[in-house]
C-alpha positions as CSV (number, residue, x, y, z in Angstrom):
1,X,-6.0,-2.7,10.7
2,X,-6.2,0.5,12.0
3,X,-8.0,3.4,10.7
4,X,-5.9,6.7,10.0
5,X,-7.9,8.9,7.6
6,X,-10.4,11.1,8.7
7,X,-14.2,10.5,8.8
8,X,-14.9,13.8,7.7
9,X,-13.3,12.6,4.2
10,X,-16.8,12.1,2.7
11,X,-18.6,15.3,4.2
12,X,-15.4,17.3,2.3
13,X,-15.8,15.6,-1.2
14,X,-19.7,14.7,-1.3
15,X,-22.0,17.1,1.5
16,X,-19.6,20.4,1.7
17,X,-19.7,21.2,-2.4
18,X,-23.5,20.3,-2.5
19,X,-23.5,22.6,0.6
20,X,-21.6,25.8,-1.1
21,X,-22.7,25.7,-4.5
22,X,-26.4,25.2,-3.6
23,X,-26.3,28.3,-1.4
24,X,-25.1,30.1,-3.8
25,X,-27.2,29.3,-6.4
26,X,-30.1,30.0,-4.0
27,X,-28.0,33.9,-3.4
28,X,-28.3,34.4,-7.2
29,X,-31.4,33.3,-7.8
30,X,-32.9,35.7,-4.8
31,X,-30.9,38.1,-6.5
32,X,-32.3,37.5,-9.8
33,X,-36.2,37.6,-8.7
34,X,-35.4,39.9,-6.2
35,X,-34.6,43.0,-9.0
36,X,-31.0,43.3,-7.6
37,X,-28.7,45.2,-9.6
38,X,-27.3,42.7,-12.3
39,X,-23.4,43.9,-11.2
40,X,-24.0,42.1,-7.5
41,X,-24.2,38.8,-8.9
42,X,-20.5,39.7,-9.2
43,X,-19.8,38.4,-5.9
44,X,-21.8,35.0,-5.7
45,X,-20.2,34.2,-8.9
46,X,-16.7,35.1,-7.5
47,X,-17.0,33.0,-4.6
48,X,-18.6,29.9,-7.2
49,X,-15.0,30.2,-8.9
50,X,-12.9,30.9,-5.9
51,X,-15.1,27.9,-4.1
52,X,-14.5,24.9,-7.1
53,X,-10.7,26.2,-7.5
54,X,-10.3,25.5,-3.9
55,X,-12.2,22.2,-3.8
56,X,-10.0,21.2,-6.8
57,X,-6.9,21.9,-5.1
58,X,-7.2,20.6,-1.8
59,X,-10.3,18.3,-1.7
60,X,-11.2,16.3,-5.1
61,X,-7.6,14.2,-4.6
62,X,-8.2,12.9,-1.3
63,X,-9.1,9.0,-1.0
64,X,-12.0,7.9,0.9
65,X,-10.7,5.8,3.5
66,X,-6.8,4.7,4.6
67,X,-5.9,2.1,6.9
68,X,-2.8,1.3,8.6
69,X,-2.2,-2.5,8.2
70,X,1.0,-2.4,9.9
71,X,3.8,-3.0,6.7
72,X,1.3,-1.7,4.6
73,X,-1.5,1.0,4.4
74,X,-4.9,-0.3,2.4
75,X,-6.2,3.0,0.5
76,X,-9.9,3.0,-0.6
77,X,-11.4,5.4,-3.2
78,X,-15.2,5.2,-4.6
79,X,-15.3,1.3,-5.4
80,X,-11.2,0.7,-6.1
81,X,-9.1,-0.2,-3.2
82,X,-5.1,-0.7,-3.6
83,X,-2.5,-2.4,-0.8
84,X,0.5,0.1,-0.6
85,X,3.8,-1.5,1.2
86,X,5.9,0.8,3.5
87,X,8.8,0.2,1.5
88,X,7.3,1.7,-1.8
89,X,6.8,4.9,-0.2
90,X,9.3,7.3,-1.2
91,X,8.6,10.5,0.4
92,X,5.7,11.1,3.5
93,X,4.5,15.3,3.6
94,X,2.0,17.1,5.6
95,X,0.5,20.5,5.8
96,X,0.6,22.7,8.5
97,X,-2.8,25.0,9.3
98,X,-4.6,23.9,6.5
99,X,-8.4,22.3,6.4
100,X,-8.6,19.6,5.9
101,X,-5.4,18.5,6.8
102,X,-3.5,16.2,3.8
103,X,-1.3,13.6,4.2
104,X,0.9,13.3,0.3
105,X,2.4,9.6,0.4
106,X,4.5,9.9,-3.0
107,X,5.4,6.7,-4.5
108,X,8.1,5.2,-5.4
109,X,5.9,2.5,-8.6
110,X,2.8,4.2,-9.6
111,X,0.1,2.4,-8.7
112,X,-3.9,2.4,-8.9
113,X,-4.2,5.6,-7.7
114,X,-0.8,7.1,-9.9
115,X,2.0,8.0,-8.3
116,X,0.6,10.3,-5.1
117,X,-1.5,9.4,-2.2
118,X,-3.1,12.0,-0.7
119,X,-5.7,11.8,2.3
120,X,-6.9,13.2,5.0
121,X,-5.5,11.8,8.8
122,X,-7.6,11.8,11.9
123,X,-7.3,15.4,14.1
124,X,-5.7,14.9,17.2
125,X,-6.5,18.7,19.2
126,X,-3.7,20.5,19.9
127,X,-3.9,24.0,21.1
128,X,-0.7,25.0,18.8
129,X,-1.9,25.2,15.2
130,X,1.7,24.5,13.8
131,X,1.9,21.3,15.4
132,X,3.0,18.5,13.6
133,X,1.0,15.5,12.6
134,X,1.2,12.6,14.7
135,X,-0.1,10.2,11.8
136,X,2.4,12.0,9.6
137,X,5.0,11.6,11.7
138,X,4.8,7.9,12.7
139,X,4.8,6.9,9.0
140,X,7.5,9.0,7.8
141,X,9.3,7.1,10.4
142,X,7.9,3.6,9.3
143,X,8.5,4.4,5.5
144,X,12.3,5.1,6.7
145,X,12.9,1.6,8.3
146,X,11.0,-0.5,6.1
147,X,13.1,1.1,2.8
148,X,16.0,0.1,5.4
149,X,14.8,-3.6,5.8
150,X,14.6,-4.0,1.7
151,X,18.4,-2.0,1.0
């Protein structure tokens, strides 16, 4: 069993928003006490929004933990763990220049965790930003034989 999702899963979903929305909180209330004009809260505020937006759309879906157990990947999130086969993987996406970088495993049956797996896969540096994912890569090649082995 071999690890493939990033270690920096839990500092995106637990430390980070603790991080950003404490900071903020501590901006607006130097603000407050600090007789600041009422109209620059604007931007604190602003970022608040644009900041749990963001964290909804490209952090709050990611799993906790993914391995690669050869015919089948074992995907852990908070205290639920479900065994995905190759072959029930219908489609394998990554992004490009995005952070964190997400994996999407879409499935062919629903399962625990509904219908799309999305996680986070270990960086390997590259000096070209638009390089493909190595992770991403190997399984969408993976998927592609074992749906070929159950046809």
């Amino acid at each position: 069993m071999k690890k493939i999702s990033s270690a920096n899963t839990v500092f995106y979903k637990k430390i980070f928003p603790v991080l950003w929305f404490g900071i903020l909180a501590a901006v607006c209330v130097g603000m407050i006490f600090g007789k600041a004009p009422r109209f620059a809260l604007i931007g604190p505020l602003f970022m608040a929004f644009l900041g749990a937006v963001l964290m909804k759309a490209l952090i709050r879906d990611l799993m906790d933990e993914v391995y690669d157990c050869g015919d089948s990947l074992l995907v852990k999130s908070d205290s639920r763990e479900e065994r995905i086969e190759l072959a029930n993987i219908m489609n394998v996406s990554a992004t490009i220049a995005t952070n964190p970088p997400r994996v999407t495993l879409r499935l062919i049956e629903p399962g625990t965790f509904g219908n799309e797996i999305v996680f986070s896969p270990i960086k390997q540096f590259t000096l070209n930003p638009f390089a493909r994912n190595a992770i991403a890569e190997d399984l969408i090649v993976r998927v592609h034989q074992a749906r070929s082995r159950h046809a």
